[in-house]
Structures are given as structure tokens and as C-alpha cells.
C-alpha positions in Angstrom: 0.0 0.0 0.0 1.1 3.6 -0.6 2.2 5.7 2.1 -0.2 8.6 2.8 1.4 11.9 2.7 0.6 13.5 6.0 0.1 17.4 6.0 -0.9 18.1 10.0 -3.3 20.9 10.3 -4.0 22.7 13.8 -7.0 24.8 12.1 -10.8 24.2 12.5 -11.5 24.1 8.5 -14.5 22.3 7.5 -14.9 19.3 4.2 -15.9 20.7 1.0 -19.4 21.1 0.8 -22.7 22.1 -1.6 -22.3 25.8 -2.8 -24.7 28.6 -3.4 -26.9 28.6 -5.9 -25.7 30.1 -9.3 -26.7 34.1 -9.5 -27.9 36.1 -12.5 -25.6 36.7 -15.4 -23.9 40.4 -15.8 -24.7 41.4 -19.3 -22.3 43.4 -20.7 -22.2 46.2 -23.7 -19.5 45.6 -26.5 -20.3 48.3 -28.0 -20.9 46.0 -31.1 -23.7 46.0 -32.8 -23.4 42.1 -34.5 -24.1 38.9 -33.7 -20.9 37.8 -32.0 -19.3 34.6 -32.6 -16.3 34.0 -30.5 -14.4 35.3 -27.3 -11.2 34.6 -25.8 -9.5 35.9 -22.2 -6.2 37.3 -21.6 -3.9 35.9 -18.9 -4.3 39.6 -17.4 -8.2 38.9 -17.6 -8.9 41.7 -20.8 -11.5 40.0 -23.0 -11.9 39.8 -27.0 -15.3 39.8 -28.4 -15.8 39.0 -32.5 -18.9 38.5 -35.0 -20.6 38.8 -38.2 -19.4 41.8 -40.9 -15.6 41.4 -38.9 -17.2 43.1 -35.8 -13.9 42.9 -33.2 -13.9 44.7 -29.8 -11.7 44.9 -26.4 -13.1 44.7 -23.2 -10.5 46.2 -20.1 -11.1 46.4 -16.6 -13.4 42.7 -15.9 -15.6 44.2 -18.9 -16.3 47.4 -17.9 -14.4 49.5 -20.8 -14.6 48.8 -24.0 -13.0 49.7 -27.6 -13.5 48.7 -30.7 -10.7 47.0 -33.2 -10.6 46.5 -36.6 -8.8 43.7 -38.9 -8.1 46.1 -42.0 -9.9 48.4 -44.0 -13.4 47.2 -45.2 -13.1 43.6 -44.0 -16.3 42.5 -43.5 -15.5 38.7 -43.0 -17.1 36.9 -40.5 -14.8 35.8 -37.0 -15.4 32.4 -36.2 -12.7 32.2 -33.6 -10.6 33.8 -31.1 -7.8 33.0 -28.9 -4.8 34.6 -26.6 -1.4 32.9 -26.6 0.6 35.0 -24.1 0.2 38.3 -23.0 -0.6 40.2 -26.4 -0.4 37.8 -29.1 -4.0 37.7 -30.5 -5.2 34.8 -33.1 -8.3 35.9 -35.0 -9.7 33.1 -37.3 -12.8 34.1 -40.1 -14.4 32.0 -42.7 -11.2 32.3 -44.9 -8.6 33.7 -43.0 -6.1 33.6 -40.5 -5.6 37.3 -38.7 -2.3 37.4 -36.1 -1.8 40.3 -33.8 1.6 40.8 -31.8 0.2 43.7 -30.0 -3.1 42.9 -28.5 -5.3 43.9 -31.6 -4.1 47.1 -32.6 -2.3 45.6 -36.1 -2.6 42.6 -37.9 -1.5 40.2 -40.8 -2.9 37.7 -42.2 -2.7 34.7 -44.4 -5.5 33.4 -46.5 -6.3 29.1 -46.3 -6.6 28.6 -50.6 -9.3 25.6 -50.1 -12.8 26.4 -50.4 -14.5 25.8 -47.3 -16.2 28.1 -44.5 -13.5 27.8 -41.2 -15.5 27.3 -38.4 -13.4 26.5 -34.8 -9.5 26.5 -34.2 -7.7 24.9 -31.7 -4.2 26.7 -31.7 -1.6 24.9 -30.0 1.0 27.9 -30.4 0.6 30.7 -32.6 2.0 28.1 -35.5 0.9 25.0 -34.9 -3.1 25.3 -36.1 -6.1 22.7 -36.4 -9.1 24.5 -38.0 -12.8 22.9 -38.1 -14.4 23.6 -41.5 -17.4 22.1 -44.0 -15.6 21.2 -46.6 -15.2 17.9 -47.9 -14.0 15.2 -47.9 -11.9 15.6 -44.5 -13.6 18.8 -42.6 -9.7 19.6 -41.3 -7.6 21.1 -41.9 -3.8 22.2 -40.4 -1.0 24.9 -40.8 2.7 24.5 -39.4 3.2 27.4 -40.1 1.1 30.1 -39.0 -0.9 29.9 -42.2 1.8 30.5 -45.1 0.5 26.9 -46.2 -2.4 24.6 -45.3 -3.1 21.3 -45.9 -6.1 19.1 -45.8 -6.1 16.4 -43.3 -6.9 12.6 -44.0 -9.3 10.3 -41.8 -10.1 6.9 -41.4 -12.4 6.3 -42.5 -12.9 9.3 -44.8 -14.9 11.7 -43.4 -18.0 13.3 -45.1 -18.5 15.3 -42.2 -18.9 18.9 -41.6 -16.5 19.5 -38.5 -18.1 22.1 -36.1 -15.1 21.8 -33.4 -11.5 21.2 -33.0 -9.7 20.9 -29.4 -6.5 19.6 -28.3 -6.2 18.5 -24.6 -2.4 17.7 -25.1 -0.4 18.7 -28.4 -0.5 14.8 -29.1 -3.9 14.2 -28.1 -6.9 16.1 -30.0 -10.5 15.5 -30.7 -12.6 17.1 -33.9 -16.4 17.2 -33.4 -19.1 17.8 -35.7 -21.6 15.4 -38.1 -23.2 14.8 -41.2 -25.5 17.6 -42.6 -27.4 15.7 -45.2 -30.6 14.0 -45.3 -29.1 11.2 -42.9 -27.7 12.8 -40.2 -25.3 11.5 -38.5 -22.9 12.5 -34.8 -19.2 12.1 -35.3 -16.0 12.2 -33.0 -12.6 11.7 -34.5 -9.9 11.3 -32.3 -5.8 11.7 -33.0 -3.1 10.0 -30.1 0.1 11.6 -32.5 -0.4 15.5 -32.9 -2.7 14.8 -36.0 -0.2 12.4 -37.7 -3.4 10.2 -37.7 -6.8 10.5 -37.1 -9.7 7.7 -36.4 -13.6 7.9 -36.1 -14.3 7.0 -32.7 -17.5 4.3 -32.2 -20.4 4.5 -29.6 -20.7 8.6 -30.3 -24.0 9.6 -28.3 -26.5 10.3 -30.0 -30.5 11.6 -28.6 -32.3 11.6 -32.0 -30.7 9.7 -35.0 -31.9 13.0 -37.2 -30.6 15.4 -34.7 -27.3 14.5 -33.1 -24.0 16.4 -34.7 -21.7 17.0 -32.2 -21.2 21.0 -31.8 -18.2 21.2 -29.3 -15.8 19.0 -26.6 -13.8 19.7 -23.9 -11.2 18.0 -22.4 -9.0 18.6 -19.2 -6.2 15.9 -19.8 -6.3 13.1 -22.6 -8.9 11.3 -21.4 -12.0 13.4 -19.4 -14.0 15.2 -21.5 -16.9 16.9 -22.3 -19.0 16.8 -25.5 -22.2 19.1 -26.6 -24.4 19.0 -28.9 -27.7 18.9 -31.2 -30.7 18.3 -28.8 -29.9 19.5 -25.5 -27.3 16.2 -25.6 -24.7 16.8 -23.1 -21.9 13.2 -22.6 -19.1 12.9 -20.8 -16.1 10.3 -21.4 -13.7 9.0 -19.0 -11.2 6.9 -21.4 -10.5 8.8 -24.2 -13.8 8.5 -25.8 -14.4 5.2 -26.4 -17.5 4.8 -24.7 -19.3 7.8 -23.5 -22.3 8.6 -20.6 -25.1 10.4 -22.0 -26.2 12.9 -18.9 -29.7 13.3 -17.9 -31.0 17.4 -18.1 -34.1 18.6 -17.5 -35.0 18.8 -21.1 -34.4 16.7 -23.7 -35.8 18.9 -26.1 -33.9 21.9 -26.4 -32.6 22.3 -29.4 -28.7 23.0 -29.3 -26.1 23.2 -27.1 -23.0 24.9 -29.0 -20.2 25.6 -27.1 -18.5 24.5 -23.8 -15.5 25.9 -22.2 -14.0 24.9 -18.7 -11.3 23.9 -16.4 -10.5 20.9 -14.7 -13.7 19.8 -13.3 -15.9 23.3 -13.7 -17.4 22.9 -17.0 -20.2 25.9 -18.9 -22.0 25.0 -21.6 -24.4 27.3 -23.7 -27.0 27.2 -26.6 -30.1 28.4 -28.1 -32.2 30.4 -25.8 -35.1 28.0 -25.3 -37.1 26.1 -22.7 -36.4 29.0 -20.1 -32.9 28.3 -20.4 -29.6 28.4 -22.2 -26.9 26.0 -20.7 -25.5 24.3 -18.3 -23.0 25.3 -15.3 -21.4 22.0 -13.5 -18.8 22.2 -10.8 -18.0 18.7 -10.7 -17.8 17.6 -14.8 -21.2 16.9 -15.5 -22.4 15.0 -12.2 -25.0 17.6 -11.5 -26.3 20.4 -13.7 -27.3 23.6 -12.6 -29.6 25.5 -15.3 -28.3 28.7 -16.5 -31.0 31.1 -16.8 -32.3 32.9 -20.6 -33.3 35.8 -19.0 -29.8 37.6 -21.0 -32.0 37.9 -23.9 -34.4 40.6 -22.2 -31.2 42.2 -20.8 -29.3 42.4 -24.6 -28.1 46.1 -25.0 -29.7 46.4 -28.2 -32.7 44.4 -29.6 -31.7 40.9 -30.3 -32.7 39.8 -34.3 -32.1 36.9 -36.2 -30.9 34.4 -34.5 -29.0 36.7 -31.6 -30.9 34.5 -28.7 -28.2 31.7 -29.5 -25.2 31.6 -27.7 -22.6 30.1 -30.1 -19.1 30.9 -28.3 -17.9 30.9 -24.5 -14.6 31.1 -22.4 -13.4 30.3 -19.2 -10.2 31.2 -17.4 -9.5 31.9 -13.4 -13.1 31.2 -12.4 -14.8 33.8 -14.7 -16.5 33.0 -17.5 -17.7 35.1 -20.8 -20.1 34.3 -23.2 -21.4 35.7 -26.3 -24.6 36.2 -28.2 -26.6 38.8 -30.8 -26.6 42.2 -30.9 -22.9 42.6 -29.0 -24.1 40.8 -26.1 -21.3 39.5 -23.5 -22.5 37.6 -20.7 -20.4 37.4 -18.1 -20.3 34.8 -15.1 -18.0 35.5 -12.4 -16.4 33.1 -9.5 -18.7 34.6 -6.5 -22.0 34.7 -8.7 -21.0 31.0 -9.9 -21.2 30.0 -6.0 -17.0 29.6 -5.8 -15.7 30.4 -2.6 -14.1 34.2 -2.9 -12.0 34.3 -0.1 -10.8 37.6 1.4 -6.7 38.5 1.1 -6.0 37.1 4.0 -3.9 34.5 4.5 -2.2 31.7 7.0 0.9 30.2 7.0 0.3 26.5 8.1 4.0 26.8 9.0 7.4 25.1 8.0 7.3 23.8 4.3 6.9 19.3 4.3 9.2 17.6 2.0 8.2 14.0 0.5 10.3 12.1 -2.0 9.0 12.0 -5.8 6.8 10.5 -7.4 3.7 10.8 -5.7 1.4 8.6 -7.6 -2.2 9.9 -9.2 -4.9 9.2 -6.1 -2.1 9.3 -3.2 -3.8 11.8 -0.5 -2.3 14.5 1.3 -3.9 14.3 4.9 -5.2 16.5 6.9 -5.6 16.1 10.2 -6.7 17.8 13.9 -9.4 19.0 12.7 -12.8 18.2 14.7 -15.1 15.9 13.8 -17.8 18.5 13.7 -15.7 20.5 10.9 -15.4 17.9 8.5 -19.4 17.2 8.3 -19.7 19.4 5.2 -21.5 22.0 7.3 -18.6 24.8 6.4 -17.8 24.8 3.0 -14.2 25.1 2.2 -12.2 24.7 -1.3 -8.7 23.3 -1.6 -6.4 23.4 -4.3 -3.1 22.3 -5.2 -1.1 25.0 -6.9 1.9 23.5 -9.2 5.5 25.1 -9.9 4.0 27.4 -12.9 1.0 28.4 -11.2 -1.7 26.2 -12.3 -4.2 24.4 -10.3 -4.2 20.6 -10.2 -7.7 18.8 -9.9 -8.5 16.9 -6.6 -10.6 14.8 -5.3 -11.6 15.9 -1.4 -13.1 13.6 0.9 -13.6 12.8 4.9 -11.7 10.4 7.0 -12.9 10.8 10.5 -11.1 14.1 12.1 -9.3 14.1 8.7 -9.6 15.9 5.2 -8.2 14.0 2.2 -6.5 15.8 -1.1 -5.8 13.5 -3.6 -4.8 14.8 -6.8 -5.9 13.5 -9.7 -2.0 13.0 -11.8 0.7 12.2 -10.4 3.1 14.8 -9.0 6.8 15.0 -10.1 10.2 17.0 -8.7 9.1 20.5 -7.7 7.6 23.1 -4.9 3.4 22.6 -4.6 1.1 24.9 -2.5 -1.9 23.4 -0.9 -4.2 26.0 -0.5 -8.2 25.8 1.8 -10.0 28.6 1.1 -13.0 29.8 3.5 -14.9 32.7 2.9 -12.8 34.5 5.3 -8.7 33.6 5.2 -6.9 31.6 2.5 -4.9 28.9 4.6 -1.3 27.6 2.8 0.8 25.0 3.6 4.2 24.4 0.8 4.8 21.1 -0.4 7.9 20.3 -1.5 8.8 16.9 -3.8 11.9 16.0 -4.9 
């Protein structure tokens, strides 16, 4: 048996327990007057907003300031995608082009991909490296090396005669391409690559709610194996081994019509679609296990009046516990970590005192252990959040749990050489104890 790591605690801190229920959106003015397509977030938090006739704005300040940007003199292409790589390198993708700003959006070049086909999602792994979603036959993907200078058109197996709606990598080796036939037999379809695209293969047992109403819209994944996917009648699945078989979640509707995009991290996972049904996603803390409604009231909020089809939410992002999605008429509705029921603790924080040094590897599952604490305080009755901060800053999922006077962290991959923070958050203080492995 593994040894349990033994982190010694003399703090009254209670288990992990339910949250609040999820608050009203913040709907925000871009200043845009489109139906916006796509949104990214900066590491410092500033937000990029795009749409229809190359509508492209900047939000500052958690969304309160906004400018607009433009991608060249009467451009008028649509923006299908947006994403931040760094601090001001900005990747804008349209329907045939490829826009790259090094200064946060205030110039741009671009390269244009020569095959015809409408470019839907992109999953940049840097700002070279590109997988693009499109319609067109017969693959539906396709790839630069190269930061667009040349494309090519990317072979399946079997051949595809899909319409790809979605692209993501959850590794650079390991991606996933979503999306489904369009015809008069419609069908779902996941492909899947293990070798950075070298090779991709149709993955069986893809959900599916109605045989005529099943593409696949979106899919995220937070390592190579848990994932998320969305799509065509309110159908929400989740995978735990790579895809190959998948759990088809039970919502409170079946009949909604889309759900389009999902963003997340770790296990906190938003989801979004058409405005219907009183609704217009899903919000899960815990990848899927419960759903909490997320309200449709946005629409009667908008900040001009919402026409066409402005009531669907087609594009969302995540990053540090706020969330942004987008809709008609410049819409941004934004979700932040308090009004999503997180625990916002104040800036004050606790030494748990000397740093605790255990020899590497710890294995995925092996618990840190906290103990002293009184049985009374680990019931769930005071809700508390633990995380386990890596070397460069990112949060590593756990699993929390009760033993006795005891609270057990077990992360979720295994840990290697290096200097971790174990941080319990209360509503009140921020207590930290450093780990170090090695």
C-alpha cells in the first residue's frame, strides 16, 4: 500500500461542501452591434469579443471599458474564432482567414487558407501549430505548421464526409474534432488523434438523442482522457477513457434544441445554446455529475434588440473562475467566480508553518492528509475549497473527501520534482501550507 502523505493541520476548517446557488448573469455592452461569434481571455483577464461583418472589440477592466478594433480596411469577414497565446499575441480566425496580432489587436497580418471551405473552430496549439474545423469535404480539417503560409487538408479513417463544427486539443499529441453529417441522414461524429494529428480515427459508440438530430457542436477536455461533448438536442456526454465509450447525462429537457459551445477547467465545465425552454446552458462544478440550469433571462437584458438568430449563444470562455459568453446584438454575458457559487476568499492569508518535503513521485490518487481537525468540521456543514497550486501556477484537480477528524486531497495525476502549494479557502482567510517533492 502507498504511504499517505501527512500534511498536519491545527486549524478548524470544514470538508468541501454544496455551494450557493448560481446568481444572475452580468450582461455586458461591447459596443458591437453584431451577432458575435467567438471570445477569448487574456492571462491579465482583458476580453476579445468577435462576430458577423468582422465586428472585433476589447473589453478592459473585468468588462467594464470597452474599444472597438478592426482587422483592416473594409473587411467585413465573418470571425469564427478567437484565442490569446501570451500576453498580447491575439489569433483571429474568419471564414477564410487567419488574422495574427503581436500587440493585442491594434495591427494585424494575415494569411488566407486557398481551399474552399467556411472555417469554423480552431484549436491553436501555439501561434504556428493550427487545427481549423471547416465544411468542406472530404476531410472537414484542416492544419498549418506554419502560421498559415500553407495549409493542408487532413486525411481520416475512415474518410470523413462530415462537416466538422469543433476542434480541441487536450495535449499537443492528443486532440478530438467534433461535428456530423448535414445531409438528409444525419449523423454525430468524433474523431480522435493520439500523434499531434499524424493520424486520425472515427471514434465508435458517439452519443446520440435523435438519429436525425445528433451532430456533435463542441468537446472539452482537461487531460487526454476526461471530456466533455455538446451538442444537437440538449445532448450533453461525458467520457472517462478517451472517448471510447461515452455517458449520456440526464438534463431537465431533452428537447432543447442546441447546445454549441463549452469551455472549462478541470472539473468546472459551462456549456451554452439556443435560448429556449427557459434556459440556455448548463453550469457544473464537478464535470457533469449535477447540472445547474443557467438562466435565458440575458435575452431581455441584450443592449440592443436581439434579431435573427442573436438569442443563440454560439461561443464561451473560461479562465481563473470567470466566464464570458457571447450572443446577438454585441451581447457578453459574463459569469463571475462569486456569482458562480465559488468560494471568494478575502486577502488574508495563513501560514500553516514550516514547508513538508516528500520524495517523488507521488502517484495519481495518493492523499495528502489533513488532520486535527474536529469531527464537527469535517461534516460538510462549512464549505471550504482546496487546491493544489503546481511550480507554474496552475491548479491541479483533486478529489476531497472525509476520513474521521481528517480531510483527504488527492490529486488526480501524479506529481513530479518540484515546490506545490496546498491552498483551503473559506470565505474568510486563505490557509497555505508548501509542499515540496523532490
Amino acid at each position: 500500500m502507498k504511504n499517505t502523505l501527512r500534511l498536519t493541520l491545527a486549524l478548524a476548517i470544514g470538508l468541501l461542501g454544496s455551494f450557493a446557488a448560481i446568481a444572475q448573469f452580468t450582461v455586458l455592452n461591447s459596443g458591437l452591434r453584431a451577432n458575435l461569434n467567438a471570445v477569448a481571455i487574456a492571462p491579465n483577464g482583458t476580453v476579445y469579443v468577435g462576430g458577423l461583418t468582422g465586428a472585433l472589440a476589447k473589453g478592459t477592466n473585468n468588462g467594464a471599458n470597452w474599444s472597438t478594433l478592426s482587422l483592416g480596411v473594409n473587411n467585413t469577414d465573418t470571425i469564427t474564432g478567437l484565442k490569446v497565446l501570451g500576453a498580447d499575441t491575439l489569433l483571429v480566425l474568419t471564414r477564410r482567414k487567419l488574422y495574427k496580432s503581436l500587440d493585442g489587436g491594434v495591427t494585424f497580418t494575415s494569411t488566407t487558407n486557398p481551399y474552399r471551405s467556411t472555417m469554423r473552430a480552431f484549436a491553436p496549439i501555439n501561434s504556428n501549430n493550427i487545427w481549423v474545423a471547416s465544411n468542406a469535404e472530404p476531410s472537414g480539417l484542416f492544419h498549418t505548421f506554419n502560421g498559415g503560409l500553407s495549409w493542408d487538408s487532413v486525411a481520416m479513417s475512415p474518410t470523413s464526409t462530415s462537416s466538422f463544427l469543433g476542434v480541441t486539443f487536450a495535449t499537443p499529441l492528443v486532440g478530438y474534432a467534433t461535428g456530423g453529417s448535414f445531409g438528409a441522414n444525419r449523423f454525430p461524429a468524433i474523431y480522435r488523434t493520439k500523434n499531434g494529428g499524424l493520424s486520425w480515427d472515427s471514434l465508435p459508440n458517439v452519443p446520440v438523442v435523435l438519429p436525425a438530430f445528433s451532430q456533435q457542436w463542441a468537446s472539452y477536455f482537461y487531460d487526454a482522457a476526461h471530456g466533455v461533448s455538446v451538442g444537437a438536442k440538449n445532448m450533453l456526454s461525458v467520457t472517462a477513457d478517451s472517448g471510447k465509450t461515452w455517458n449520456l447525462l440526464t438534463t431537465s429537457d431533452n428537447s432543447q434544441p442546441y447546445l454549441r459551445c463549452i469551455a472549462g477547467s478541470l472539473d468546472t465545465i459551462l456549456t451554452f445554446g439556443d435560448a429556449g425552454y427557459g434556459r440556455s446552458g448548463y453550469f457544473s462544478k464537478n464535470f457533469g455529475q449535477s447540472l445547474t440550469d443557467l438562466p435565458a433571462n440575458w435575452v431581455n437584458q441584450a443592449p440592443n434588440p436581439i434579431t435573427g438568430n442573436g438569442n443563440r449563444i454560439v461561443a464561451v470562455a473560461y479562465l481563473n473562475r470567470n466566464g464570458y459568453a457571447v450572443a446577438g446584438s454585441g451581447t457578453v454575458i459574463k459569469m463571475t467566480a462569486a456569482s458562480m457559487g465559488f468560494i471568494v476568499s478575502s486577502p488574508k492569508a495563513i501560514d500553516l508553518g514550516a514547508q513538508s518535503i516528500y520524495p517523488m513521485p507521488i502517484e495519481r490518487g495518493q492523499a495528502f492528509r489533513v488532520t486535527g481537525l474536529a469531527s464537527s468540521l469535517v461534516d460538510g456543514s462549512t464549505a471550504v475549497e482546496a487546491q493544489l497550486i503546481n511550480p507554474t501556477g496552475q491548479s491541479i484537480q483533486l478529489n476531497t473527501s472525509a476520513d474521521g477528524n481528517a480531510l483527504l486531497l488527492s490529486p488526480k495525476q501524479a506529481l513530479t520534482s518540484g515546490t506545490y502549494w496546498v491552498m483551503i479557502q473559506t470565505k474568510e482567510t486563505t490557509y497555505r501550507k508548501l509542499v515540496v517533492i523532490n
